[in-house]
Steps between C-alpha positions, in 0.01 A plus 500: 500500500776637335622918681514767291880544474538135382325677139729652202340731309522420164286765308199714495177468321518851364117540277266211269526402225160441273185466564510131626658563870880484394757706660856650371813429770784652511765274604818541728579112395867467230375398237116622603329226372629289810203683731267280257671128723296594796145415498384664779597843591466653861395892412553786726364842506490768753432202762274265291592187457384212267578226351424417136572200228635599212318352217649615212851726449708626163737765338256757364722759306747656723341376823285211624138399502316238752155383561405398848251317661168640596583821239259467208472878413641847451366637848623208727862515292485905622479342866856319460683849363767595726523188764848395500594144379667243788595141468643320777870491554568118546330491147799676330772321322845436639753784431860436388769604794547854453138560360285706719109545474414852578288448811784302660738848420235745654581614848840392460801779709698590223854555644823610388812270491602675834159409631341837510144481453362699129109390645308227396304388155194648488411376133627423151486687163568303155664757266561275223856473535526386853309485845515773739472507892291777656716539779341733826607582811461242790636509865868496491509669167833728422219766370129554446572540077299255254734313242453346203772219447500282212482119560810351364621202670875488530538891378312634722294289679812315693320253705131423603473304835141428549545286848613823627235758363798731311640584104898643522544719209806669367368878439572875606305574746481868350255363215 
């Protein structure tokens, strides 16, 4: 059985859609429709577990829309609302060198070029214009401040070594 950890969370079922047991998902996949590959989708909420097949999925307006198995109605689509969507991580596509999923940059020490430690990556915010780090405070840190550094490989983002768990990034630490 496959841990946990070896999961990326790709979206959230977020409320249903119609009558006849659909649900609307919000998707964390570029472009979004890519959540609708995987046909079965390992959910997570507040501890629960489960895993579902994925019988239908489509663009629905802004968002998406998906039908899953064993969900015929209004009430047992109001039972999915909230859990967290996970597929498993040997399922995702090869990345060019120098792409980075998000899960593999979480909990990544994000040091200076000097090697003084800024904390670690606690999350990721899309802006629209670029990707930002949610840097905190980790053991070794030069501070306990939060930071908000925009991902941008090669500006600021000078090097991502993943063997070795750490991001260097050329910015003042004052920010």
């Amino acid at each position: 059985m496959t841990a946990p950890n070896d999961y990326a969370v790709m979206g959230k079922i977020t409320s249903v859609y119609g009558v006849k047991g659909w649900v609307k998902v919000f998707s964390y996949t570029q472009p979004k429709e890519n959540i609708c590959r995987y046909k079965e989708w390992r959910l997570e909420r507040k501890g629960e577990v489960k895993t579902i097949k994925v019988l239908q999925c489509k663009a629905h307006g802004n968002g998406l829309v998906a039908q899953l198995e064993g969900c015929n109605d209004r009430d047992q689509a109001r039972a999915y609302a909230e859990f967290l969507i996970g597929v498993p991580r040997e399922s995702l596509p090869e990345l060019e060198a120098g792409d980075y999923y998000w899960h593999q940059l979480e909990g990544l020490e994000v040091r200076l070029g000097d090697g003084r430690a800024l904390g670690k990556v606690d999350h990721l915010l899309e802006t629209g214009a670029n990707d930002v780090l949610v840097v905190r405070k980790c053991k070794g840190s030069i501070d306990g401040k939060e930071r908000l550094i925009p991902y941008l490989p090669e500006q600021v983002v000078t090097e991502v070594n993943l063997a070795e768990g750490w991001i260097q990034v050329d910015w003042d630490p004052e920010f």
